[in-house]
Backbone as CSV, one residue per row, in Angstrom:
resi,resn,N_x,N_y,N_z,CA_x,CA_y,CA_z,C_x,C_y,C_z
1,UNK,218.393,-54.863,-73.206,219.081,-54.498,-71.954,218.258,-53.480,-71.153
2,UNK,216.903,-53.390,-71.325,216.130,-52.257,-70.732,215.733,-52.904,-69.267
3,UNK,216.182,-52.282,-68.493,215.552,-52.703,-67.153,213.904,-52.009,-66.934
4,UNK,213.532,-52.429,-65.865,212.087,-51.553,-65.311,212.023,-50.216,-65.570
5,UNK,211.118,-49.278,-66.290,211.056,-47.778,-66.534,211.191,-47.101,-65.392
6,UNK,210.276,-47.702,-64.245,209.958,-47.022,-63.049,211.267,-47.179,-61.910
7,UNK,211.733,-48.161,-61.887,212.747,-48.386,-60.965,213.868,-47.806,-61.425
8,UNK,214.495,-47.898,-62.391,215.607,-47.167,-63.544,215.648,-45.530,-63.423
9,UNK,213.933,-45.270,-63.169,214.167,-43.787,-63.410,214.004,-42.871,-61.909
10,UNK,213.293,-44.321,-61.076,213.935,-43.650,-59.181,215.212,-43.795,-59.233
11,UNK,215.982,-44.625,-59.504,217.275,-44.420,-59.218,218.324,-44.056,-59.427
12,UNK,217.579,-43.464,-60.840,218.737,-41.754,-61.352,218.294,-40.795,-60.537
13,UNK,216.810,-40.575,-60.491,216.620,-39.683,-59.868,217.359,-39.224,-58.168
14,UNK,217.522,-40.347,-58.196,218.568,-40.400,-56.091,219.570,-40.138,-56.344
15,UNK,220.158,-41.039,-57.978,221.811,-40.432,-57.650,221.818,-39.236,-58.321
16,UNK,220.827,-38.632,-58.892,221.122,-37.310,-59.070,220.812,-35.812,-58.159
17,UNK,220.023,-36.619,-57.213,219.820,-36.054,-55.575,220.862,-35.985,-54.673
18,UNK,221.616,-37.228,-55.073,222.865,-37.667,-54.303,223.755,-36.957,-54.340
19,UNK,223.852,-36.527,-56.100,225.094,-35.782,-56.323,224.661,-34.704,-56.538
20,UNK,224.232,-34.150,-56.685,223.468,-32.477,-56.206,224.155,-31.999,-54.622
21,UNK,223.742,-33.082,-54.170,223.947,-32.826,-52.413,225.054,-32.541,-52.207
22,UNK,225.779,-33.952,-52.661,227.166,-34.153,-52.669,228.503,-33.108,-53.323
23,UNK,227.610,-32.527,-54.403,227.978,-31.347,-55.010,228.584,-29.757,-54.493
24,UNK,227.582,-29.876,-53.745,227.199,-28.524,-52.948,228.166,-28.625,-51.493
25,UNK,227.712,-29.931,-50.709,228.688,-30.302,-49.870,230.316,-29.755,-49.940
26,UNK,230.359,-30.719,-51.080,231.864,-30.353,-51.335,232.614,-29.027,-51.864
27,UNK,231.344,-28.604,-52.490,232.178,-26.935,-52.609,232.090,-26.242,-51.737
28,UNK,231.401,-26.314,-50.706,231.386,-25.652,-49.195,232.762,-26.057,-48.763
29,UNK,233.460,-27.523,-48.571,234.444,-27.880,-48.170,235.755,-27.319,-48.864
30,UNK,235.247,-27.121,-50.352,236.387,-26.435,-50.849,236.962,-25.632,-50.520
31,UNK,235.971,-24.366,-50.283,236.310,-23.124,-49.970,236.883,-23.190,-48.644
32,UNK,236.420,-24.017,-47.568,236.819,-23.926,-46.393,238.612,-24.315,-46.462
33,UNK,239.209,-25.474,-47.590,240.201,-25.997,-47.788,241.046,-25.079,-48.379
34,UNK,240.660,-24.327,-49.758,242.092,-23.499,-49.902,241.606,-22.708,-49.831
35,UNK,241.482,-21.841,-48.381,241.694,-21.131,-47.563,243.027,-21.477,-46.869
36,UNK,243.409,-22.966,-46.763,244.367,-23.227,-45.785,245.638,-24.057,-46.160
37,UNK,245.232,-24.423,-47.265,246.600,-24.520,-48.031,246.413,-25.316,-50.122
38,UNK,247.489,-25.438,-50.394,247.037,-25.793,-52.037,247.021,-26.924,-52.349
39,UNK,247.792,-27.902,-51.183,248.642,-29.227,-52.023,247.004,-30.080,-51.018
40,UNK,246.273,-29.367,-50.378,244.942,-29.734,-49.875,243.742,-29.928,-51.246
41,UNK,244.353,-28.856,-51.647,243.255,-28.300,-52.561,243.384,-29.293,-53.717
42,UNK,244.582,-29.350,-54.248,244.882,-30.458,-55.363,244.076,-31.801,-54.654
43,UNK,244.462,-32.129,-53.924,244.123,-33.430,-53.147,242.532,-33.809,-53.848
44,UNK,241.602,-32.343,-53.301,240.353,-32.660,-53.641,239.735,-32.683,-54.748
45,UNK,240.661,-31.623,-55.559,240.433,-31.749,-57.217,240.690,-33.285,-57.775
46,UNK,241.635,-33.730,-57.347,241.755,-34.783,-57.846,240.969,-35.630,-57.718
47,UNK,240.258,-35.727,-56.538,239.292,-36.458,-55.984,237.980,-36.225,-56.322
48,UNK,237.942,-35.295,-56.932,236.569,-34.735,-57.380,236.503,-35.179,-59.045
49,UNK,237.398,-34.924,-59.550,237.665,-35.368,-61.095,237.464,-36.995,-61.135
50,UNK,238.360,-37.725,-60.560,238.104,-38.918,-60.546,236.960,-39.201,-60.439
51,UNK,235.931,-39.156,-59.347,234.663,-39.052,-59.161,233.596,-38.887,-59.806
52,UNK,233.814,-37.446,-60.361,233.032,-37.367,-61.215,233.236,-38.175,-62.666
53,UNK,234.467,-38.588,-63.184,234.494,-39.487,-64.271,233.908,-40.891,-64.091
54,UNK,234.092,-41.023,-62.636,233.832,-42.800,-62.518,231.895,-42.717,-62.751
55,UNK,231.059,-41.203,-61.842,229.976,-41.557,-62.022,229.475,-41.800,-63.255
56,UNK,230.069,-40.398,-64.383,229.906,-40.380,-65.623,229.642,-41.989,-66.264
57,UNK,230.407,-42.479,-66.267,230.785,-43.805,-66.747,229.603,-44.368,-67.227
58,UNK,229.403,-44.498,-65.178,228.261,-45.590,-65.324,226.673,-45.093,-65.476
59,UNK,226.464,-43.650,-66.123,225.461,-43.186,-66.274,224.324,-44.180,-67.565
């Protein structure tokens, strides 16, 4: 089940660029969010958990 070394290992490397980015992004947004209320804040936790389990997955 081994795909290409080189192609396999650009394209962790992006989604781990991706989610670095994406990372950072969103905790900027956090902070901006509960600042302004909680049932916001849950919203994104949840959304962030999910997320991060689904990438996990398919690592």
């Amino acid at each position: 089940m081994h795909r290409k070394d080189s192609n396999s290992k650009m394209f962790h490397d992006l989604r781990t660029t991706l989610r670095l980015r994406l990372w950072s992004t969103l905790q900027y947004y956090r902070r901006q969010i509960s600042s302004n209320s909680n049932s916001m804040n849950y919203v994104f936790y949840a959304f962030w958990r999910g997320w991060l389990i689904e990438a996990h997955v398919h690592d």
